[in-house]
C-alpha positions as CSV (number, residue, x, y, z in Angstrom):
1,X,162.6,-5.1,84.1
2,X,162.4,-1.3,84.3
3,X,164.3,1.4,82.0
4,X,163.4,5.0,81.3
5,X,162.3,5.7,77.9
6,X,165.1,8.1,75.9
7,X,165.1,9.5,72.7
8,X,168.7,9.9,72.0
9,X,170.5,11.1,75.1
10,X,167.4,12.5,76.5
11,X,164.7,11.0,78.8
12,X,161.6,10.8,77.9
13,X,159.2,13.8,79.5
14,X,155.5,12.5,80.4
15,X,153.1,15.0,81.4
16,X,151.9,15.3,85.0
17,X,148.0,14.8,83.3
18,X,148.9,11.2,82.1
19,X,150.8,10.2,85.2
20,X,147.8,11.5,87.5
21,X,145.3,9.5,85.2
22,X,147.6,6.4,85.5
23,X,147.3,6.8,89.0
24,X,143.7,7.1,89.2
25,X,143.0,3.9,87.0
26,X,145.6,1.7,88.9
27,X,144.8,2.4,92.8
28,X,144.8,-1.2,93.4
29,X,147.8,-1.8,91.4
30,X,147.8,-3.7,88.1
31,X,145.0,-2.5,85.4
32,X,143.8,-5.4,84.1
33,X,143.7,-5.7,80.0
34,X,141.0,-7.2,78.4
35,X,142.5,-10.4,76.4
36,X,139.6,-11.0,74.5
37,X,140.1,-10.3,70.3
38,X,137.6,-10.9,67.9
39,X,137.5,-13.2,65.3
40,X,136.7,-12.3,61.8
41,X,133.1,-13.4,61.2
42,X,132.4,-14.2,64.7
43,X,128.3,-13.4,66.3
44,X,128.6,-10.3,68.0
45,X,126.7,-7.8,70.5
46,X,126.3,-4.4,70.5
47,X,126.3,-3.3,74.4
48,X,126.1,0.2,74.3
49,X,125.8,3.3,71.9
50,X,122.3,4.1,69.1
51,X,123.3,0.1,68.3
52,X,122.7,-1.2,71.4
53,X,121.2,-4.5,71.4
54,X,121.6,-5.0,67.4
55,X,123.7,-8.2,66.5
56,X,126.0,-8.7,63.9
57,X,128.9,-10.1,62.3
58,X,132.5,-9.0,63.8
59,X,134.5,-7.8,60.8
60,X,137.9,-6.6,61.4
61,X,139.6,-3.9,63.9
62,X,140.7,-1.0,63.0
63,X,143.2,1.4,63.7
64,X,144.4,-1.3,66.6
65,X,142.3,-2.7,68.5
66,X,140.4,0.8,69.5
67,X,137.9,0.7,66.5
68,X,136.4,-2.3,65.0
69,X,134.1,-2.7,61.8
70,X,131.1,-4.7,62.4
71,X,128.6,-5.9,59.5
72,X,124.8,-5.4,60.5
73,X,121.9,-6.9,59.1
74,X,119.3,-3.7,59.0
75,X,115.8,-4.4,57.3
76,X,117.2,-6.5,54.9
77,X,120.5,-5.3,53.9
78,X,124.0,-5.6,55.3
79,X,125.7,-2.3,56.8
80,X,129.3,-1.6,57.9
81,X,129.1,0.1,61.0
82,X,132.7,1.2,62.8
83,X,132.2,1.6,66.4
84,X,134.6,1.4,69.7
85,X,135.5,-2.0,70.9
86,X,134.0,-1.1,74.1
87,X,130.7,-0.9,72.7
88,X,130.6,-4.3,71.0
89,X,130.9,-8.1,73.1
90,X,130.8,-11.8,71.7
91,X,127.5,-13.2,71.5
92,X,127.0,-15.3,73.7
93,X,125.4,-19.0,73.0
């Protein structure tokens, strides 16, 4: 199903930028959507970023699923860090 996004009467205007990055980022049609969420208290990664390589415990996402807050264990103590999604993975094992 298609339809143009309106508010009110009048359509929707989307800048040329974001329709030349869609473009870009689906050249071989459908972009693919990471289905993976993670679970409150679940083992995590960190895979990129000053963190990479530290493991911790997956807290919660924030602001969507854009940010997340992840509880590390750092000499000792627990720390909240909030980091991109992108930089964190389910540990695996």
């Amino acid at each position: 199903m298609q339809q143009i996004v309106c508010f009110g009467e009048e359509a929707a205007v989307v800048p040329q930028w974001i329709i030349d990055e869609l473009r870009v980022r689906c050249t071989n049609g459908l972009v693919a959507l990471p289905s993976c969420r993670l679970v409150a208290g679940e083992r995590v990664i960190m895979i990129d970023g000053p963190f990479r390589e530290f493991e911790g415990i997956f807290e919660r996402h924030l602001s969507g699923p854009e940010q997340v807050a992840i509880l590390l264990s750092v000499i000792g103590a627990s720390v909240r860090a909030v980091l991109p999604a992108s930089m964190v993975a389910p540990l695996a094992g």
